[in-house]
N, C-alpha and C positions, 0 to 999 in steps of 0.2 A: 480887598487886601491884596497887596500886590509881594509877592517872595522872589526873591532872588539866590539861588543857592547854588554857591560856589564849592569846584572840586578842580586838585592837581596838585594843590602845594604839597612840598615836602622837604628831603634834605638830599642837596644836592654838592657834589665838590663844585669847587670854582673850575671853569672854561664848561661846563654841562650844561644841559637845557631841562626846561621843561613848560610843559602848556598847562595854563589854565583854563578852565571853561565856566565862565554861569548860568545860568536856564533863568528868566524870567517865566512869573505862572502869576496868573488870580485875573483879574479884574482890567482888565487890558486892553485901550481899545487902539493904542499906538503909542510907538513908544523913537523916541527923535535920536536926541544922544544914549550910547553907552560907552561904560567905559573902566578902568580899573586906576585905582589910586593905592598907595601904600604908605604905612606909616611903621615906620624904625622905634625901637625900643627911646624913650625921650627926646624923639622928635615929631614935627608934628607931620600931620600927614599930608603928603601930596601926590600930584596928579602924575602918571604913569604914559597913558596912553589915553585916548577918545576916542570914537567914530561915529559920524551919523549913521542918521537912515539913507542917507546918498551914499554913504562911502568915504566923504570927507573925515580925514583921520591927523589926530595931534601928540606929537610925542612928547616927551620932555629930553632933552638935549642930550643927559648923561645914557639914556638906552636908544636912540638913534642908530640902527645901523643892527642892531643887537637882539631888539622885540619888536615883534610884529603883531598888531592887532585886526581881527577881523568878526563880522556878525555873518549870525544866518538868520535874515528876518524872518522868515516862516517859522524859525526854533524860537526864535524871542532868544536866539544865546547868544552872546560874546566870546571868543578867545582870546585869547595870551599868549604866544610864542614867544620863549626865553631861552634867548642861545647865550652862550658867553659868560655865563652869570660869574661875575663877581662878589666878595663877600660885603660890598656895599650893595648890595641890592637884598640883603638879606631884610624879612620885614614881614608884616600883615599886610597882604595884601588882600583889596575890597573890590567889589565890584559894583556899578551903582548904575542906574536908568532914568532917563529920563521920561515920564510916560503919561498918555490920557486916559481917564477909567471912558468916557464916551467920548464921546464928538461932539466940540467946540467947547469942550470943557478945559478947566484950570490944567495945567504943567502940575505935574506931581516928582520929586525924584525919591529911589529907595534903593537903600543901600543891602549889596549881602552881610554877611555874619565874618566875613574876612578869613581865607587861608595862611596857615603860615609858611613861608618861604624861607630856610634857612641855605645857605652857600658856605660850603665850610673849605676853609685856605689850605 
């Protein structure tokens, strides 16, 4: 069993920051992509940020310039740097893995339990 548990969100005014972090733990023998997704009160959810295990990192357009995503492979954790924040960024934010329990076994992916992010105007 693989956990990922996420901690940072909160409430923030609009032009503030804040970092997210999640710890991967359990059953882990590598893990490729990480990364964080969000989803707004009836919308659906999407993708945020990415980064491999190289370093290779994807944003989505509207926080470009704004969050900044990074890992520490030996923590098995992801961040989230949020500067700027807008009250369209406000949401559930998740954080998810991509991971092997051994070696040359199947891609598994596991989502956290999602922070809330509010940004208030």
């Amino acid at each position: 069993q693989v956990q990922l548990v996420e901690s940072g969100g909160g409430l923030v005014q609009a032009g503030g920051s804040l970092r997210l972090s999640c710890a991967a733990s359990g059953s882990i023998f590598s893990i490729n992509t990480m990364g964080w997704y969000r989803q707004a009160p009836g919308k659906q959810r999407e993708l945020v940020a990415t980064i491999t295990s190289g370093g290779r990192i994807n944003y989505r357009d509207s926080v470009k310039g704004r969050f900044t995503i990074a890992r520490d492979n030996a923590k098995n954790t992801v961040y989230l740097d949020m500067n700027s924040l807008k009250p369209e960024d406000t949401a559930v934010y998740y954080c998810t893995a991509n991971f092997q329990k051994i070696a040359g076994s199947s891609w598994y992916t596991s989502w956290g339990q999602g922070t809330q992010v509010t940004v208030s105007s």
